[in-house]
Every structure is written in C-alpha cells, then in structure tokens.
C-alpha positions, 0 to 999 in steps of 0.5 A: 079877517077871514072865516079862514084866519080865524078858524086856523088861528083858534086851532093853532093858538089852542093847541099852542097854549095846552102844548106850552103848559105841558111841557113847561110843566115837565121841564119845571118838574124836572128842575124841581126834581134835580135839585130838590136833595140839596135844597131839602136834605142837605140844606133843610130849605123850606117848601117856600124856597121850593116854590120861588125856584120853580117860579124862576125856573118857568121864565127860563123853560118858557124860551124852549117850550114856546117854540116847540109848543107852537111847532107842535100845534102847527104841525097838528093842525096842518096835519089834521086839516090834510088828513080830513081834506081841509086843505083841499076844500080851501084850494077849491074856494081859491085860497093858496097854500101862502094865504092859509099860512098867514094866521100862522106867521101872524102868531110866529110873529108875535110869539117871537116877539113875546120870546124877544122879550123873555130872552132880553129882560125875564130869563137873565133876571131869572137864571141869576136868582136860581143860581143864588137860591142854594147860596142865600139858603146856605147864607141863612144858615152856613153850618149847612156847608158842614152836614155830614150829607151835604156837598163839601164842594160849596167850599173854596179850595177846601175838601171837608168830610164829617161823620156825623153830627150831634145837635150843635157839633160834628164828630170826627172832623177832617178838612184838607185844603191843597197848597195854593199858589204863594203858601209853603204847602198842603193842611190837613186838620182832624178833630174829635169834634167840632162846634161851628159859631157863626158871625152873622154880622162879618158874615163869617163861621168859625170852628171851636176844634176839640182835641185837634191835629193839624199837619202844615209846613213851615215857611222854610219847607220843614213839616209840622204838627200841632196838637191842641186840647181846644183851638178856634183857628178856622174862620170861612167868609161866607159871603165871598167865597160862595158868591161865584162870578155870574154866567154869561148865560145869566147876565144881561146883554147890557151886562155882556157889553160892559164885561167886553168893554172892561173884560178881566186881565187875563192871557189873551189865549185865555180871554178871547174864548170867553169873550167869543163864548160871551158874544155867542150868548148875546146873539143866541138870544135874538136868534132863538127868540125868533125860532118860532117865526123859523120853524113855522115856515118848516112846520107849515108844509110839512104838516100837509106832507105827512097827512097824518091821521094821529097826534102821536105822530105829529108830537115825535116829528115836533119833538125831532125837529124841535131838537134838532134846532136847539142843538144846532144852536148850541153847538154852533155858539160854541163852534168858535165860528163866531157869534153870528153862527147861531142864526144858521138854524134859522137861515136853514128852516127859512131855505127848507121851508120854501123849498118845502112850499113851493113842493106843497102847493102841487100836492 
C-alpha cells in the first residue's frame, strides 16, 4: 500500500465516520421526536422503551446515513486535496486520477458490503420491532387505548371518544362502530361512565357500562335502543386486533419469497400491485446497499471540479446528490416498471462518473 492509499484512506475513513455519527444522530433524534407523544402521554411508557426504539431505529438510519456520510467525506476530501493543489502534486509524481481513487472504491466497496448485510439481516429484524413497540406498550396496559388523549384509531373499526377519566373509569363515554359487511347496521353506545377490566390471560379488556344507551338495528332492519342502569357487553381482543399484518419493508427477504410463493387470495387486480410493490422492496435492498460503491464514482470527480475552498459547500452538493439518489430509488420501486428499476440510480451514477473521470484527468 502506498503513502498515497493511506493518506486518502485515513481522510476519507475519518471524515466518513464523524459524518455517519451526525446524521445518524439527527435521524434518530427525529424518530425519537416524532413519536415520542404517544409513547409518553397518551401510552405513559417508560424512558426504557424510549430507549430500546432509538436502539432499533439507528440499524434503519445507518442504511441512508452511511452512503451520504461516505459521499460527503469524498467529496471533501477530494474538494480540499484540488483546492490546495494536492492533486496536482501527485499527478506530478505520476499518479492517474484512477490510481488516486483506489482507496476510495476500496472503502465503497467494503462499505457496500457492510450496507448488504444492514439491509438483508439488521434492518428488517429492526423495523418489525419498532412497529410492535407502541403495541407491546399497549398490550402491557390496554386501558391505554381509552385515555382520553390518546389516539382512538389503534381500534379495529371502531371510533371512540372520552371526556375524561377519573382514577379507574371514563366519564361521558361514546363509541360508534359503522356496519361491517354481514351486520344489519351501525352501533353507537353512550354511557355516563365506564370501568375498563382487563383479562390478561384471554388477553381481552371489557367495559362495565353505567347508565348506557345503545342504538343498534335488528336483523329484520327495525332500529332499536336499549338503556340499561349496569351493562358489561363490549369485549376487545387485543392481541389481534393491534397485531397488523407486518410491512414489506419489514419483512425478511426470505419472508418476501414465502409470501409470493404462498400470497393471500385476493382479485388479481388487487394482488399483483402488492406482489410488484413486495419484489421492489426486495431488489432495493441489493440495490441501495451498493450506493456507496455508486456514488463514489460521482463523488470522486466532482470533488476536484468544484475546488472548493469551505466545507459548507461540499456538505449542501452531498446532501443534493445524496437526495437525489434516494428518491429516484423510491419513486422508481414504486413506478410499476418493475423491481429491477431500482438499479437505475445506480447504472445512472456508474455512466455520469466515467464521463466525469474521463473529463477530470485534463483539468
């Protein structure tokens, strides 16, 4: 290895790594932010589940943050070696653009590798215990789902609003749950108060209803209402109805191939947008794990183009391009093109970066 590969590697690898713990920070923070009112005040979860979501969520952020940290620190580094006349110094000694950029497909390489790895068995691992974090903090106490500042909408089919509570029951209750297909019509249910009891081990929660009416309609169609002084008929599963089917995103690929294989009856206008949807999620994975392989070769030459002089600079062109790829890459998942569309972003850094060498080695 040469003084060279060193030199360039250390400024890259440095600069790659103080990137990934910023923005990895502030994506995390972001996360946290966002759901951090229904985790505490609505849910009263402890600051340990706060914890074990920010631990979950940094696997997730790592895929974007590592590709836009290495593109920064490339684009930098390159950026500063031009400006101070690095660059030319080394072509005096004799060394091509080419052989000057190989410490920096080394570390896109082996980076990609580490992204491969963080797409194909961390991140799906990851995301599926986010999304079951709010529902084992509601599962630990369901009455949760009743708070009068919570969001009612963790309900199957039903829409409930509460006044207020006091200690161990709600005041002024309404629940409203529209006709399903099968069922003679809408229920609506009002009470003066409320006491949820919960069955831990049915994993189920009733409501003890205090002066209660309740509007219904009968099978033959006729409207009804009962009124009753005590009534305990509402009973909620819990463990199924916030147990939702798991996202693409957060299933395995291994999981993806078994859910094409076997995929749920459905009408096949209904069916192939969620299979096309399911494939893409599959080959965006292989596809963004090698963005940094990708945007090296982009990043590279257009570090010495600009000869900037400040970092501020470098960090806004990083943050564009770093964009730019990730866009394209969802939009064209979703395009309906097909799941190979999603190496477009790729093949398209690959073309621009020779074209952008081959115009770098006269400058």
């Amino acid at each position: 290895m040469r003084i060279s590969d060193r030199y360039i590697g250390r400024q890259v690898l440095s600069g790659t790594v103080f990137a990934i713990v910023l923005l990895s920070v502030l994506l995390v923070l972001g996360n946290l932010f966002q759901r951090i009112r229904p985790l505490l005040v609505e849910l009263g979860a402890p600051l340990s589940l706060l914890g074990e979501f920010a631990l979950n969520v940094l696997p997730v952020s790592l895929i974007f943050t590592v590709p836009w940290a290495f593109l920064s620190a490339v684009l930098l580094v390159f950026g500063r070696l031009s400006s101070d006349n690095e660059l030319t110094a080394f072509r005096v000694a004799g060394m091509s653009l080419y052989r000057l950029a190989v410490p920096v497909f080394a570390i896109g390489l082996a980076l990609s590798a580490g992204c491969l790895w963080l797409n194909l068995q961390v991140a799906p691992k990851a995301k599926k215990r986010v999304e079951s974090i709010v529902t084992s903090a509601i599962i630990k106490d369901p009455r949760t789902l009743l708070n009068p500042v919570a969001d009612q909408n963790r309900l199957k089919d039903i829409k409930v609003f509460v006044e207020r509570d006091e200690g161990d029951e709600l005041v002024n209750f309404h629940l409203f749950k529209p006709r399903a297909e099968g069922e003679s019509g809408d229920v609506y249910v009002h009470a003066e108060r409320v006491e949820p009891i919960v069955d831990e081990d049915k994993q189920q929660f009733r409501l003890r209803l205090t002066n209660a009416t309740i509007d219904a309609t009968r099978d033959d169609g006729e409207p009804m209402t009962l009124f009753a002084g005590q009534l305990e008929p509402l009973v909620f599963d819990y463990s199924e109805d916030l147990r939702k089917m798991p996202k693409a995103s957060s299933m395995s690929n291994a999981e993806i191939a078994r859910f094409i294989a076997s995929p749920p009856e459905m009408p096949p206008q209904v069916l192939e947008p969620i299979l096309d949807q399911v494939r893409a999620v599959a080959m965006r994975r292989y596809a963004s794990s090698f963005a940094c392989l990708a945007l090296a070769f982009v990043a590279v030459p257009l570090g010495i183009k600009a000869r900037r002089r400040d970092s501020a600079s470098g960090l806004i062109l990083s943050l564009a391009i770093g964009a730019g790829y990730f866009v394209a890459s969802e939009f064209l998942g979703d395009s309906g093109l097909g799941p190979h569309a999603v190496w477009i972003p790729n093949l398209a850094c690959l073309v621009l970066g020779i074209i952008l060498f081959r115009r770098a080695r006269f400058r």
